[in-house]
Short mmCIF file of the C-alpha atoms (twelve columns), coordinates in Angstrom:
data_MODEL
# 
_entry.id   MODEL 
# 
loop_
_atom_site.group_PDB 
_atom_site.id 
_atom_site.type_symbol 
_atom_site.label_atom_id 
_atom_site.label_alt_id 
_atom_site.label_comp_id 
_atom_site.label_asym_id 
_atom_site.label_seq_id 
_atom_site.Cartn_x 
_atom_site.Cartn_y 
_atom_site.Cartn_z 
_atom_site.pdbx_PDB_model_num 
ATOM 1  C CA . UNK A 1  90.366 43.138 -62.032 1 
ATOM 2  C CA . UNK A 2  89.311 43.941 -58.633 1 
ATOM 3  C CA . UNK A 3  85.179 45.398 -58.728 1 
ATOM 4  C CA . UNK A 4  85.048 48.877 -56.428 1 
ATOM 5  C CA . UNK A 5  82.714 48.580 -53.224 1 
ATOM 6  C CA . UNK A 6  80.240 50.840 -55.827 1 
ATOM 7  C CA . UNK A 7  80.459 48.176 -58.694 1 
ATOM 8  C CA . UNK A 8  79.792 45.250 -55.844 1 
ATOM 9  C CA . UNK A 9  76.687 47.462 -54.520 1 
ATOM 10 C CA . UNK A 10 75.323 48.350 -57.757 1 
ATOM 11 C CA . UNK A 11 75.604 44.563 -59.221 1 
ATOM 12 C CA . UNK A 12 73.905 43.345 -55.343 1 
ATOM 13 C CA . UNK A 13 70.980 46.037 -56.009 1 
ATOM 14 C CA . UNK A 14 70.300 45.011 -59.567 1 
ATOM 15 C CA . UNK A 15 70.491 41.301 -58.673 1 
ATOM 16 C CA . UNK A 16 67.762 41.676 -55.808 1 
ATOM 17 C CA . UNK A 17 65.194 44.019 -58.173 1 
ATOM 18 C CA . UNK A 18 66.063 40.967 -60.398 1 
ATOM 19 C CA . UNK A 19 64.924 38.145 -58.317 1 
ATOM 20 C CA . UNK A 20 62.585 39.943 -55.932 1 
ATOM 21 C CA . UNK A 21 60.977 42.911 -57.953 1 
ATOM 22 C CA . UNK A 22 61.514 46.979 -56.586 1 
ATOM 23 C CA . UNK A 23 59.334 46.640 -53.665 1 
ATOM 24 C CA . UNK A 24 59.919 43.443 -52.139 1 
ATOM 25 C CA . UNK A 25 63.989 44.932 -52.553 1 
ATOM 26 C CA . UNK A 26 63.330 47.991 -51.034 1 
ATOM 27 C CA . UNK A 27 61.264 45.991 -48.530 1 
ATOM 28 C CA . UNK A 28 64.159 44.133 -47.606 1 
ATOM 29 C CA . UNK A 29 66.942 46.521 -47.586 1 
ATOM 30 C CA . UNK A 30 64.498 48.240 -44.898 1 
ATOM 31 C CA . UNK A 31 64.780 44.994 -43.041 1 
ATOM 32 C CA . UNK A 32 68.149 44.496 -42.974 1 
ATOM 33 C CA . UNK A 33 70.101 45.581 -39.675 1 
ATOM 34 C CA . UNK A 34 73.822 45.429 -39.208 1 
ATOM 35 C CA . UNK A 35 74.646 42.744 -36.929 1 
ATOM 36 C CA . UNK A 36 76.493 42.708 -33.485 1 
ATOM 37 C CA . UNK A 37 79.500 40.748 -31.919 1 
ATOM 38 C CA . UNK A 38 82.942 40.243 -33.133 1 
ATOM 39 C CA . UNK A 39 82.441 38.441 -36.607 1 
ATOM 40 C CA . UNK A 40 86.489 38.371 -37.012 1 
ATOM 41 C CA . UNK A 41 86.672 36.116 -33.807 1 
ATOM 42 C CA . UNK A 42 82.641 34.547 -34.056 1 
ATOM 43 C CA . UNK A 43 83.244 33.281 -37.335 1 
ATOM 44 C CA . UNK A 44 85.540 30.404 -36.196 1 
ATOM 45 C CA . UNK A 45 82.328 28.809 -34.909 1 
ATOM 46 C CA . UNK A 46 79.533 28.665 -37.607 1 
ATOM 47 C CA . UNK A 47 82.763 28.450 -41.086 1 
ATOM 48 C CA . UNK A 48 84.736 24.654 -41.368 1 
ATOM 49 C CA . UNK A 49 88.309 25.049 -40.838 1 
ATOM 50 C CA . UNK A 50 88.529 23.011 -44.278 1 
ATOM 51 C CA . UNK A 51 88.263 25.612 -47.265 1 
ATOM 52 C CA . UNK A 52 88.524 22.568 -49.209 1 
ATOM 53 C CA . UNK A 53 85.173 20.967 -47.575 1 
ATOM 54 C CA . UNK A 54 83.395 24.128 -47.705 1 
ATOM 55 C CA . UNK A 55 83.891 24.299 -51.417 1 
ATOM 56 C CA . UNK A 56 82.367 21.229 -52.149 1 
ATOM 57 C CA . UNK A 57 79.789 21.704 -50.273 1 
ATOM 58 C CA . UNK A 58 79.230 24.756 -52.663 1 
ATOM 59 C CA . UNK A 59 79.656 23.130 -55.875 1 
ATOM 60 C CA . UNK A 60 77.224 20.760 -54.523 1 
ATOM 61 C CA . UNK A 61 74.714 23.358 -54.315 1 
ATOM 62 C CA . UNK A 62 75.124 24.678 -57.221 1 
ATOM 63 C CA . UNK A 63 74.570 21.038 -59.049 1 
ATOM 64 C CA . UNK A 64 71.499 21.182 -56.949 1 
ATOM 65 C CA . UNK A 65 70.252 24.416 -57.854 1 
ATOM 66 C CA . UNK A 66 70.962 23.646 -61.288 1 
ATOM 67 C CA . UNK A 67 68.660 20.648 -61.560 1 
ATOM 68 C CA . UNK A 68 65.766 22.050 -60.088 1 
# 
């Protein structure tokens, strides 16, 4: 089942009071400023063409992140 844009918001602000306490959350949702360009057309620079390759990469991670 599909989460609403509320679930996915509500989950994101739980997870950051998780890992970073109330004030250093607030702190950074304070911080944060929408970004500017065209990420649609930008995003073809900095993302691999290969979804396969990128995947890895994250699984990788994870193992990584796991160990530590």
């Amino acid at each position: 089942m599909k989460k609403t844009i509320s679930e996915i918001r509500k989950e994101g602000i739980c997870a950051l009071s998780k890992a970073l306490g109330p004030v250093d959350m607030a702190r950074f949702i304070q911080s944060y400023e929408s970004g500017s360009g065209d990420y649609p057309k930008e995003r073809h620079e900095w993302l691999p063409d290969d979804t396969e390759a990128l995947n890895q990469r994250l699984l990788e991670r994870e193992k990584q992140r796991k160990k530590v």
